[in-house]
Backbone atoms as SQL, in Angstrom:
CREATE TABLE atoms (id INTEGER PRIMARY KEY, chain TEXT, resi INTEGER, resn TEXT, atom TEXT, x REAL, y REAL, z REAL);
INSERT INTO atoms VALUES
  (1, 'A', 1, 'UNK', 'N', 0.846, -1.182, 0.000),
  (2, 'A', 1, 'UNK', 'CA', 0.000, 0.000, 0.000),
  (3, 'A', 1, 'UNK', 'C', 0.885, 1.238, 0.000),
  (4, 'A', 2, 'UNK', 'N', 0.587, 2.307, -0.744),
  (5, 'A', 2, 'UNK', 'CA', 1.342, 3.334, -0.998),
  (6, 'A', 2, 'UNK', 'C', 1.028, 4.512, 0.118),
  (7, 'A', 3, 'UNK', 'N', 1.630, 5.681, -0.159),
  (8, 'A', 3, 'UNK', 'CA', 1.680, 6.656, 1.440),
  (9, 'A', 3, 'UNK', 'C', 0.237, 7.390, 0.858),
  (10, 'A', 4, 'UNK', 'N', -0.348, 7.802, -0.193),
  (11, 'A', 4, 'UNK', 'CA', -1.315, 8.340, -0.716),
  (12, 'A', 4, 'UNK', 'C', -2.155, 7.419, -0.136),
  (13, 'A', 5, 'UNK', 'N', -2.417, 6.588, -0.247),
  (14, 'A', 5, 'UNK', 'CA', -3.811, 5.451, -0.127),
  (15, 'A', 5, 'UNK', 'C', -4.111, 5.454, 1.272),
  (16, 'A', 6, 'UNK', 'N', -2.754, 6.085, 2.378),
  (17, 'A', 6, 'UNK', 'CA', -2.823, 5.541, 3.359),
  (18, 'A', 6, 'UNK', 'C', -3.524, 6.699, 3.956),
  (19, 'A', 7, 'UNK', 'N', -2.507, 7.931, 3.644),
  (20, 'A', 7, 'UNK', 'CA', -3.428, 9.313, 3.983),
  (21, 'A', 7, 'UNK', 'C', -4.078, 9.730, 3.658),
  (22, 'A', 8, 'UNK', 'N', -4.897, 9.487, 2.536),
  (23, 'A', 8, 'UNK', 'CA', -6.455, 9.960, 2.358),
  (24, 'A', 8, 'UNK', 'C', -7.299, 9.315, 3.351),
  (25, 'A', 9, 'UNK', 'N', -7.067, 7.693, 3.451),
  (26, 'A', 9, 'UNK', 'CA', -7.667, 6.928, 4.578),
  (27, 'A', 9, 'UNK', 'C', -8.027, 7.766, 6.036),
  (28, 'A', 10, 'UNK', 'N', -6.440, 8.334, 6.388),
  (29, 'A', 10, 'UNK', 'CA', -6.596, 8.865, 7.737),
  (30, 'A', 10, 'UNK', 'C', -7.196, 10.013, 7.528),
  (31, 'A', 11, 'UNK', 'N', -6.815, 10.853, 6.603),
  (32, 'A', 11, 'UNK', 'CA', -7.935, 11.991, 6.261),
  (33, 'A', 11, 'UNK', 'C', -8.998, 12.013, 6.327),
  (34, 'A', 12, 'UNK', 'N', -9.927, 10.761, 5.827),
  (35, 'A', 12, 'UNK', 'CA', -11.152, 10.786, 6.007),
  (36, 'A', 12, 'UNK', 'C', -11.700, 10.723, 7.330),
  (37, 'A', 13, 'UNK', 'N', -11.116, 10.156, 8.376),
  (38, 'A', 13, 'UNK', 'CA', -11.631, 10.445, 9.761),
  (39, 'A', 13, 'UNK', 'C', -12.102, 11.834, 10.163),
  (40, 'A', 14, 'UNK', 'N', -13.418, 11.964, 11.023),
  (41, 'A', 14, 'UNK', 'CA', -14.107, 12.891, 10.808),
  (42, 'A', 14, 'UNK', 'C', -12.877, 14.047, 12.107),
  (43, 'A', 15, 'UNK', 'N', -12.595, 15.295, 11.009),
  (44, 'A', 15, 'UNK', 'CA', -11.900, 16.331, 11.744),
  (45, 'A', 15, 'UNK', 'C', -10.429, 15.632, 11.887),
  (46, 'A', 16, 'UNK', 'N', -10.043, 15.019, 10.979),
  (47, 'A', 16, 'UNK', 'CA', -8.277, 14.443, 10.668),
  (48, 'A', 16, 'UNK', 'C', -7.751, 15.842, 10.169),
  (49, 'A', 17, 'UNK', 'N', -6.627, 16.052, 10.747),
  (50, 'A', 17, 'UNK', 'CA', -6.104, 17.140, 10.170),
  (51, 'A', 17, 'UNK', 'C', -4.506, 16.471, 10.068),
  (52, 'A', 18, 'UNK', 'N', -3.389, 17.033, 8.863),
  (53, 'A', 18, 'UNK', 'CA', -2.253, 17.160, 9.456),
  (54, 'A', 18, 'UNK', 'C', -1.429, 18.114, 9.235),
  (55, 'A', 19, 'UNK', 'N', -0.828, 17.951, 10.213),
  (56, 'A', 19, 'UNK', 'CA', 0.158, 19.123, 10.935),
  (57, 'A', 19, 'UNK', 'C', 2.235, 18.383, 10.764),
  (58, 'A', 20, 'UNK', 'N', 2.842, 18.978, 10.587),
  (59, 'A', 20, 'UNK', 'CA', 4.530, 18.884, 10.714),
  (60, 'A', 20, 'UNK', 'C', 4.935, 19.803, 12.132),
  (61, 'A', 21, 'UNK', 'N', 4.525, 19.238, 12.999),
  (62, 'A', 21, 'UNK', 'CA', 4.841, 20.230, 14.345),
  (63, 'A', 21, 'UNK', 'C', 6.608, 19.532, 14.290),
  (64, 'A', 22, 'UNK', 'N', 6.556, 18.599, 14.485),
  (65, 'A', 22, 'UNK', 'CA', 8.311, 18.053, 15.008),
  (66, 'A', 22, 'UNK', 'C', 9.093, 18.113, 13.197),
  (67, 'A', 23, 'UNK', 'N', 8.404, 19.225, 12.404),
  (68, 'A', 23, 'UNK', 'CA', 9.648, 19.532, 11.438),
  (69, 'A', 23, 'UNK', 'C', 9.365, 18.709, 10.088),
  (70, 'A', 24, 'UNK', 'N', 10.000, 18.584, 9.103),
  (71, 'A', 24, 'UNK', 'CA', 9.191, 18.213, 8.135),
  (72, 'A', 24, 'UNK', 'C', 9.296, 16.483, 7.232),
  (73, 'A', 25, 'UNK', 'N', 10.063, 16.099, 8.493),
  (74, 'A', 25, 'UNK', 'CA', 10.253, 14.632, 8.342),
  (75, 'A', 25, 'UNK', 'C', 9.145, 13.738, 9.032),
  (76, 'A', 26, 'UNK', 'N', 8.615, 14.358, 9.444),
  (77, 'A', 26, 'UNK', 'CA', 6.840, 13.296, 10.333),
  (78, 'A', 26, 'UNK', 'C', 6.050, 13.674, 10.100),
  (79, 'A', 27, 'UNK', 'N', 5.546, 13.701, 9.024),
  (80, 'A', 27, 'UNK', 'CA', 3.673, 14.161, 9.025),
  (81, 'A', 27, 'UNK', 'C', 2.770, 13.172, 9.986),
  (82, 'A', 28, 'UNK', 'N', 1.994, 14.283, 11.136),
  (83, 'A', 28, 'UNK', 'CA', 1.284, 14.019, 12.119),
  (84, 'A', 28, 'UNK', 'C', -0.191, 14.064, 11.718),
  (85, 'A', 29, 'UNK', 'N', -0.863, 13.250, 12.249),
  (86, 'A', 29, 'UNK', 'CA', -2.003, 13.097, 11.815),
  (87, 'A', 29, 'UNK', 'C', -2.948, 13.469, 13.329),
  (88, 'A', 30, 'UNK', 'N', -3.668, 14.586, 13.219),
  (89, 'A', 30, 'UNK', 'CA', -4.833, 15.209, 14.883),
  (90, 'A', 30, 'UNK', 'C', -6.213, 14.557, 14.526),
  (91, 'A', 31, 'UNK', 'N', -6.332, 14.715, 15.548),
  (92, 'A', 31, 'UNK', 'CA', -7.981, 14.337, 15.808),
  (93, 'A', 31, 'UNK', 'C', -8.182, 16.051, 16.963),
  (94, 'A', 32, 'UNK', 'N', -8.475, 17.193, 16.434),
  (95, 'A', 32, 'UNK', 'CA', -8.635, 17.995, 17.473),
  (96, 'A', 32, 'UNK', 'C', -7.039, 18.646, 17.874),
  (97, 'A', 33, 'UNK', 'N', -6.541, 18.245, 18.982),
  (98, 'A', 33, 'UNK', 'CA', -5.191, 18.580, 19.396),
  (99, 'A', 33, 'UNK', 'C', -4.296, 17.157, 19.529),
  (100, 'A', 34, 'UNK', 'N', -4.935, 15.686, 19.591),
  (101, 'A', 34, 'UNK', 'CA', -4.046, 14.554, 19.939),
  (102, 'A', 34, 'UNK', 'C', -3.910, 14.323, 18.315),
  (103, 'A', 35, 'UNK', 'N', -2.930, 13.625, 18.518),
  (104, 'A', 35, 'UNK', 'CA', -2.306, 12.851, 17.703),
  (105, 'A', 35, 'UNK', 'C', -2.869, 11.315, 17.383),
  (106, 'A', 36, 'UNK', 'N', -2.824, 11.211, 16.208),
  (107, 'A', 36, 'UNK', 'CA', -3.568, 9.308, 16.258),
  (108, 'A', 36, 'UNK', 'C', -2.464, 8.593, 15.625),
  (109, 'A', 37, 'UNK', 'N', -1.822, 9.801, 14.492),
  (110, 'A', 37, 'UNK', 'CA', -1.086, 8.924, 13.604),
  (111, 'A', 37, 'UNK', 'C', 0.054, 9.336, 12.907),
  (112, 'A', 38, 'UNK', 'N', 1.325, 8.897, 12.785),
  (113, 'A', 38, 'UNK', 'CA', 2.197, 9.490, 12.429),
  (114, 'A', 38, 'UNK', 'C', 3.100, 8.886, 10.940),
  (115, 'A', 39, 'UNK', 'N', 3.421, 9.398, 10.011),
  (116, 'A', 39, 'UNK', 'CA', 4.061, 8.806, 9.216),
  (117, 'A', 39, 'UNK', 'C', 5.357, 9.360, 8.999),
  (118, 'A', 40, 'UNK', 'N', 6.772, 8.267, 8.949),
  (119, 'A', 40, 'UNK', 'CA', 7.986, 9.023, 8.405),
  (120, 'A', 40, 'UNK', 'C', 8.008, 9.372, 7.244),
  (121, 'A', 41, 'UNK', 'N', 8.464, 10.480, 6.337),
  (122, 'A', 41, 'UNK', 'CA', 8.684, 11.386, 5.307),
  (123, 'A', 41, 'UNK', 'C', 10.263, 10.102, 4.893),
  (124, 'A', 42, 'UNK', 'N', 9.846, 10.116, 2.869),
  (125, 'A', 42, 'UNK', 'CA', 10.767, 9.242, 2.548),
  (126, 'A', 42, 'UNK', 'C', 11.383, 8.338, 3.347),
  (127, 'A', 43, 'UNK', 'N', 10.591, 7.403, 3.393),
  (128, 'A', 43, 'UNK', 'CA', 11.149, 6.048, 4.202),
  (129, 'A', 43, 'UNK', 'C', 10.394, 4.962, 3.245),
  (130, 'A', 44, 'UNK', 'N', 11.211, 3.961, 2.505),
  (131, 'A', 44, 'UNK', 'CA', 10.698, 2.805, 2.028),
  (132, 'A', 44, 'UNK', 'C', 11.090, 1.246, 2.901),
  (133, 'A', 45, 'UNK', 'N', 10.394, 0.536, 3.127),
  (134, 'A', 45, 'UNK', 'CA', 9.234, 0.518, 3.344),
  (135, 'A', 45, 'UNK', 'C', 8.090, 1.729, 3.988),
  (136, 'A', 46, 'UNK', 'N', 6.562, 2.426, 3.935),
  (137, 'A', 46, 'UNK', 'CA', 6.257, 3.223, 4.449),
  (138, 'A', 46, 'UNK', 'C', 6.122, 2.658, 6.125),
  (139, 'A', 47, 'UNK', 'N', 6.565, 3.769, 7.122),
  (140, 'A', 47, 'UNK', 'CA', 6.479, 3.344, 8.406),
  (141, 'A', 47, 'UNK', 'C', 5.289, 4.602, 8.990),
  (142, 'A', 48, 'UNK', 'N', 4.535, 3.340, 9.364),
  (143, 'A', 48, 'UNK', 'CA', 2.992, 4.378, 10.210),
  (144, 'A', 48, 'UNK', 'C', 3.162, 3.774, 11.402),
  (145, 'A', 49, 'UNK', 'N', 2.987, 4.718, 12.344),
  (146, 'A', 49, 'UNK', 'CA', 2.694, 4.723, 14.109),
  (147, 'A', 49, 'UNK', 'C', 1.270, 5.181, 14.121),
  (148, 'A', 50, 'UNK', 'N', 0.889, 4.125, 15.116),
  (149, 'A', 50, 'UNK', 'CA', -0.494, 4.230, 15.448),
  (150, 'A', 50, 'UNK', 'C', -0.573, 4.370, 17.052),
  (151, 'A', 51, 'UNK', 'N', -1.335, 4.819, 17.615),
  (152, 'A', 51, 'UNK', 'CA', -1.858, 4.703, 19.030),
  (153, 'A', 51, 'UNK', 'C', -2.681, 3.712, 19.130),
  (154, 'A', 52, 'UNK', 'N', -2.890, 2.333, 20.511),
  (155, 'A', 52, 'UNK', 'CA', -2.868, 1.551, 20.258),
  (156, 'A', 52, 'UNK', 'C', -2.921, 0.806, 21.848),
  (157, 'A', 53, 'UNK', 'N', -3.971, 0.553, 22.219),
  (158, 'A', 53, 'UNK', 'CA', -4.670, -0.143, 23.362),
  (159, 'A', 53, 'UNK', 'C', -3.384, -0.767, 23.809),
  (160, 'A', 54, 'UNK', 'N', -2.376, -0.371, 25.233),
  (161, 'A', 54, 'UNK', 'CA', -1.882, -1.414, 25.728),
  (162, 'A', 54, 'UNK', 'C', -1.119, -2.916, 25.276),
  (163, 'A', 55, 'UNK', 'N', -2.343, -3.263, 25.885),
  (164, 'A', 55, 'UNK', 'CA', -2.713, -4.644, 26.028),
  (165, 'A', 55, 'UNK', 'C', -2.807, -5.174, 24.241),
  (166, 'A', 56, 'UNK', 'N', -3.335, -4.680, 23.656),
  (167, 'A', 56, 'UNK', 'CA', -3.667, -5.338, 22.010),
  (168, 'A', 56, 'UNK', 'C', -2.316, -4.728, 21.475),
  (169, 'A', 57, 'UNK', 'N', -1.852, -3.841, 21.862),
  (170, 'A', 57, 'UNK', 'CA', -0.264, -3.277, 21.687),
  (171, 'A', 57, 'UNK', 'C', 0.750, -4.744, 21.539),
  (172, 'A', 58, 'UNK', 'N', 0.658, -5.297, 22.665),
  (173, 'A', 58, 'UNK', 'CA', 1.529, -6.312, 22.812),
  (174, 'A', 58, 'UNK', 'C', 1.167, -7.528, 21.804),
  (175, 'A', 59, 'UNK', 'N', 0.068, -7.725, 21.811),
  (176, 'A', 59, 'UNK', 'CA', -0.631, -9.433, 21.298),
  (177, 'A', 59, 'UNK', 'C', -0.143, -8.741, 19.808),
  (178, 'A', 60, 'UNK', 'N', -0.252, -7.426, 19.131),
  (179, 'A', 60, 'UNK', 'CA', 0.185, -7.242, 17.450),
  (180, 'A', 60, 'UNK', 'C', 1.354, -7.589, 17.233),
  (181, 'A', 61, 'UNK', 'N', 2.172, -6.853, 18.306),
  (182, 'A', 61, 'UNK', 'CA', 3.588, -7.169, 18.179),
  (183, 'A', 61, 'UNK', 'C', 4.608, -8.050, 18.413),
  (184, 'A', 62, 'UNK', 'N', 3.084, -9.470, 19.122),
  (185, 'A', 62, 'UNK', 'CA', 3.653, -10.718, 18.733),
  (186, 'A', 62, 'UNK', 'C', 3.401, -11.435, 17.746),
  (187, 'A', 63, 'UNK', 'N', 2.253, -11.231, 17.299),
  (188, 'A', 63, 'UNK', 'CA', 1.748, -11.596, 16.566),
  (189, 'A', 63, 'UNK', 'C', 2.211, -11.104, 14.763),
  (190, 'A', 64, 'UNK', 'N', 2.692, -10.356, 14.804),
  (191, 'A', 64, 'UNK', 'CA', 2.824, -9.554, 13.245),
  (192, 'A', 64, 'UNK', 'C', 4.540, -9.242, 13.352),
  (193, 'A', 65, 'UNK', 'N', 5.645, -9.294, 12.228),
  (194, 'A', 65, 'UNK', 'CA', 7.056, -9.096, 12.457),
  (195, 'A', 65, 'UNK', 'C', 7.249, -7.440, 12.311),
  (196, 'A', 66, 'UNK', 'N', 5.810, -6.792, 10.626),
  (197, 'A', 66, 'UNK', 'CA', 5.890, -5.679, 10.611),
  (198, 'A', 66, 'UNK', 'C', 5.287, -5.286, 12.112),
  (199, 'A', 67, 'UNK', 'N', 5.322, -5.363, 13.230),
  (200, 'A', 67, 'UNK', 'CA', 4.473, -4.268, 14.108),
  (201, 'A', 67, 'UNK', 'C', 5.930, -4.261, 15.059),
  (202, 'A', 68, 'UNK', 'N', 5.886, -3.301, 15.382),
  (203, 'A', 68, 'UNK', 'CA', 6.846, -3.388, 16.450),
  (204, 'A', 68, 'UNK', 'C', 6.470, -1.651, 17.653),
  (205, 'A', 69, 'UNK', 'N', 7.663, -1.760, 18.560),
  (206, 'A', 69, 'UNK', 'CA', 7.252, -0.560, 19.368),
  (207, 'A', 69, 'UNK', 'C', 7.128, 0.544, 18.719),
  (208, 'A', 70, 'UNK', 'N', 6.457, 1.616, 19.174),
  (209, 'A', 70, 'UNK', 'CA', 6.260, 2.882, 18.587),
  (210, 'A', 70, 'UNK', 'C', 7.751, 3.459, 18.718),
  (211, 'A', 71, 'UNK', 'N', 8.099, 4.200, 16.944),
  (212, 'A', 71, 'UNK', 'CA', 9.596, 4.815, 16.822),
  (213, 'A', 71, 'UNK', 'C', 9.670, 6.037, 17.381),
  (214, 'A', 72, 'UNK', 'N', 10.620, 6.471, 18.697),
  (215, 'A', 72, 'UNK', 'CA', 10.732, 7.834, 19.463),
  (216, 'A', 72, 'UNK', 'C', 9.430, 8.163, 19.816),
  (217, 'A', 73, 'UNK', 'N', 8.232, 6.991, 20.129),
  (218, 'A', 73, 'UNK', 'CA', 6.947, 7.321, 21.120),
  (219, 'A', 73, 'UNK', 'C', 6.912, 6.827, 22.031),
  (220, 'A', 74, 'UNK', 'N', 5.839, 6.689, 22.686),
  (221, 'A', 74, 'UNK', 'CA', 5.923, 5.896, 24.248),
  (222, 'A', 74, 'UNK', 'C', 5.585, 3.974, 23.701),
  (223, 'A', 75, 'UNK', 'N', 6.186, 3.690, 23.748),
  (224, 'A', 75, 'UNK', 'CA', 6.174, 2.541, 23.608),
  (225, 'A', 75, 'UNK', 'C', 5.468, 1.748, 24.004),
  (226, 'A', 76, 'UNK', 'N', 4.467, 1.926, 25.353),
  (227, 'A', 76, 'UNK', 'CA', 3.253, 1.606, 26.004),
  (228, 'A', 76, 'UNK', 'C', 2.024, 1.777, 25.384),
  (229, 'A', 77, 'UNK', 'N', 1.857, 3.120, 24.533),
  (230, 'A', 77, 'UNK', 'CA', 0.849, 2.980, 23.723),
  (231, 'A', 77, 'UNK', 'C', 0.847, 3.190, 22.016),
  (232, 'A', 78, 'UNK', 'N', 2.287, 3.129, 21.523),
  (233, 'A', 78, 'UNK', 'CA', 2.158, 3.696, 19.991),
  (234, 'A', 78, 'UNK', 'C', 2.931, 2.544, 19.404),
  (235, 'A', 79, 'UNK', 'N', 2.290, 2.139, 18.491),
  (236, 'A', 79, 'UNK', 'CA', 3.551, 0.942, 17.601),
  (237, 'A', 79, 'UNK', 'C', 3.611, 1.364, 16.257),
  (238, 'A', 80, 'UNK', 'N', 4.624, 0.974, 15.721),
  (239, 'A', 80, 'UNK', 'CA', 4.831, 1.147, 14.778),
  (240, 'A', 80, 'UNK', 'C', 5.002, 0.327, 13.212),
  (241, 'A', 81, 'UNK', 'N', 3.835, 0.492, 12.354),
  (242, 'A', 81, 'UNK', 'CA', 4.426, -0.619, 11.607),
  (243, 'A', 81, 'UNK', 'C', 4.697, -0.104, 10.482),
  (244, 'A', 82, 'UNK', 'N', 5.319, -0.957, 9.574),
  (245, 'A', 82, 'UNK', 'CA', 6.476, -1.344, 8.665),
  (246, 'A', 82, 'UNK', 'C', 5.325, -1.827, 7.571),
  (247, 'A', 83, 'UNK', 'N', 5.324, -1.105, 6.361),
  (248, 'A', 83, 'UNK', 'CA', 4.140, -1.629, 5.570),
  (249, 'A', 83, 'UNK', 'C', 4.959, -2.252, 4.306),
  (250, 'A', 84, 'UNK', 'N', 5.416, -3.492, 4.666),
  (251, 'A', 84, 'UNK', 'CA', 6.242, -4.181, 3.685),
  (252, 'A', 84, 'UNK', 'C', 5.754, -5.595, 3.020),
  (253, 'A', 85, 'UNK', 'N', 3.920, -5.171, 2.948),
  (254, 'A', 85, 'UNK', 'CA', 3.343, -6.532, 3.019),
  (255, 'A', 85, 'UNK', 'C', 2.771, -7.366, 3.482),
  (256, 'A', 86, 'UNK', 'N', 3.337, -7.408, 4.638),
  (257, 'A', 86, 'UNK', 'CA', 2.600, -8.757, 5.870),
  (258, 'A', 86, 'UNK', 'C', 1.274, -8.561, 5.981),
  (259, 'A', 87, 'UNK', 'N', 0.919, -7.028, 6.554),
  (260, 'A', 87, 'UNK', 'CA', -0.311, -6.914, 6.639),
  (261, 'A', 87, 'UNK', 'C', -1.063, -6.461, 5.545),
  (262, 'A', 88, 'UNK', 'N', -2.655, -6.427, 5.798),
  (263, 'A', 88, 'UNK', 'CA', -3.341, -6.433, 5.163),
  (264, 'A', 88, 'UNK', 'C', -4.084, -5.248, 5.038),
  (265, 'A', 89, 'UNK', 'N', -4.502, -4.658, 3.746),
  (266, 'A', 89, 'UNK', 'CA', -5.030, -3.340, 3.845),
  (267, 'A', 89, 'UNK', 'C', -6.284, -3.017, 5.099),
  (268, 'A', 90, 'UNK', 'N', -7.334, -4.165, 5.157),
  (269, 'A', 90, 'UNK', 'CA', -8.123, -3.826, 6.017),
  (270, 'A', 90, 'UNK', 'C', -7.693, -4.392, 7.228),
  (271, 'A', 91, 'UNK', 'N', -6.473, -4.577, 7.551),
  (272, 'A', 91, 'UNK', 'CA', -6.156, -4.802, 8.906),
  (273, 'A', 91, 'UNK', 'C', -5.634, -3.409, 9.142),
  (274, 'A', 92, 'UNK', 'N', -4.629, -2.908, 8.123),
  (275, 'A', 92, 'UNK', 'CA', -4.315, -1.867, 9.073),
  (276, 'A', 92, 'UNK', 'C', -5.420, -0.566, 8.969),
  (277, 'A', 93, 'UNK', 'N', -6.134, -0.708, 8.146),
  (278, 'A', 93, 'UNK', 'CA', -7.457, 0.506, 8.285),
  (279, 'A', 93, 'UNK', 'C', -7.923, 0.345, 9.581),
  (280, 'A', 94, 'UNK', 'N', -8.127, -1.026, 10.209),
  (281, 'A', 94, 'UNK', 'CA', -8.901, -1.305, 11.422),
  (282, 'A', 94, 'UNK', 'C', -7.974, -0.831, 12.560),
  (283, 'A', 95, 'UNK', 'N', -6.533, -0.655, 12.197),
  (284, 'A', 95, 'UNK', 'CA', -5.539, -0.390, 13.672),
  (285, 'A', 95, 'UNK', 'C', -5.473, 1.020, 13.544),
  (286, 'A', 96, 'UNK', 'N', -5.792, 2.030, 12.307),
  (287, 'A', 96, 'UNK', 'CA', -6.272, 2.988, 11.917),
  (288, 'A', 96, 'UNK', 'C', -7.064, 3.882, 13.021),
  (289, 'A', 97, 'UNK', 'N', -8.247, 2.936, 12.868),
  (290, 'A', 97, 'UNK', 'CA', -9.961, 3.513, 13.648),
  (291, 'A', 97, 'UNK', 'C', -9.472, 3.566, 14.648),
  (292, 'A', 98, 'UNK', 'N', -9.039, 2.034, 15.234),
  (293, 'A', 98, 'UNK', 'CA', -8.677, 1.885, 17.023),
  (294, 'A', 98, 'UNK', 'C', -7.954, 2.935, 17.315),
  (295, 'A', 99, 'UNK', 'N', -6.922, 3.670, 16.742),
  (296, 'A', 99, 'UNK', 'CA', -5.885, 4.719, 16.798),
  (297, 'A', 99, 'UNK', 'C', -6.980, 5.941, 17.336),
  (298, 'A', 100, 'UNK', 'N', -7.569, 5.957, 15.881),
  (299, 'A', 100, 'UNK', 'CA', -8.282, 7.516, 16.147),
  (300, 'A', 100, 'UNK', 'C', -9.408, 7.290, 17.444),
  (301, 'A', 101, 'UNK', 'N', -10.320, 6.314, 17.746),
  (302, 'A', 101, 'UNK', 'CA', -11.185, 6.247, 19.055),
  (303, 'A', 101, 'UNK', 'C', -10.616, 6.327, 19.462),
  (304, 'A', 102, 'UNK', 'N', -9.232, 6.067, 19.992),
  (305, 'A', 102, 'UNK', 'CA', -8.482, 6.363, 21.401),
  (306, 'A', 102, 'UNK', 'C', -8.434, 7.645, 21.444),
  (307, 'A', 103, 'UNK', 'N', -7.999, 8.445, 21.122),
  (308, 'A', 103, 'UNK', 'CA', -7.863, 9.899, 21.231),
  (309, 'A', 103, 'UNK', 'C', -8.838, 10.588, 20.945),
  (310, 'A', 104, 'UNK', 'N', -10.253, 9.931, 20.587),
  (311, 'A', 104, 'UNK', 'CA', -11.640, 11.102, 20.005),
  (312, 'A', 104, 'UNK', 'C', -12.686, 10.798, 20.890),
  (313, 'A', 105, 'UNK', 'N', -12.697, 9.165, 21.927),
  (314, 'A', 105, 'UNK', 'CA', -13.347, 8.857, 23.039),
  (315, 'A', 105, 'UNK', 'C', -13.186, 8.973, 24.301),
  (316, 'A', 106, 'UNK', 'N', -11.962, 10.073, 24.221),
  (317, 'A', 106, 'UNK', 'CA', -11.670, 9.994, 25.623),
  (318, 'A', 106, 'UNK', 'C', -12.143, 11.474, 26.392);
């Protein structure tokens, strides 16, 4: 999946905005003022950080080789994956949503 396909996706979440606050190598993805989603600028494979329940944090990142801890986030709640294939478009749309409810239900 390409970086276009991925950010229109997050765009479409209702009130997605993004912002380059940390400079112009991370496009950040808001819900409001939080953050849901982050992508590195020229990086192949594309690498997206998501926010990311704990607990289901851990079971992805045993479960999947692309998922791993969130890169320079808190590692407790942001992982990061590696879109080199493994997963599946509507898997990661779904780690997507979970991203943005965390930060739009709270």
């Amino acid at each position: 999946m390409d970086r276009k396909t991925v950010e229109e996706y997050i765009l479409s979440m209702p009130n997605a905005r993004l912002d380059y606050p940390f400079g112009p190598d991370v496009a950040v993805y808001k819900a409001g003022d939080k953050m849901f989603a982050l992508i590195s600028e020229n990086k192949d494979p594309l690498q997206l950080s998501l926010k990311c329940d704990p607990q289901l944090a851990i079971v992805l990142r045993e479960k999947y080789d692309e998922v791993m801890p969130g890169y320079h986030l808190n590692k407790k709640h942001w992982n990061t994956l590696v879109l080199a294939g493994q997963l599946e478009w509507d898997e990661v749309k779904g780690f997507i949503q979970h991203s943005y409810q965390l930060v739009t239900e709270t």
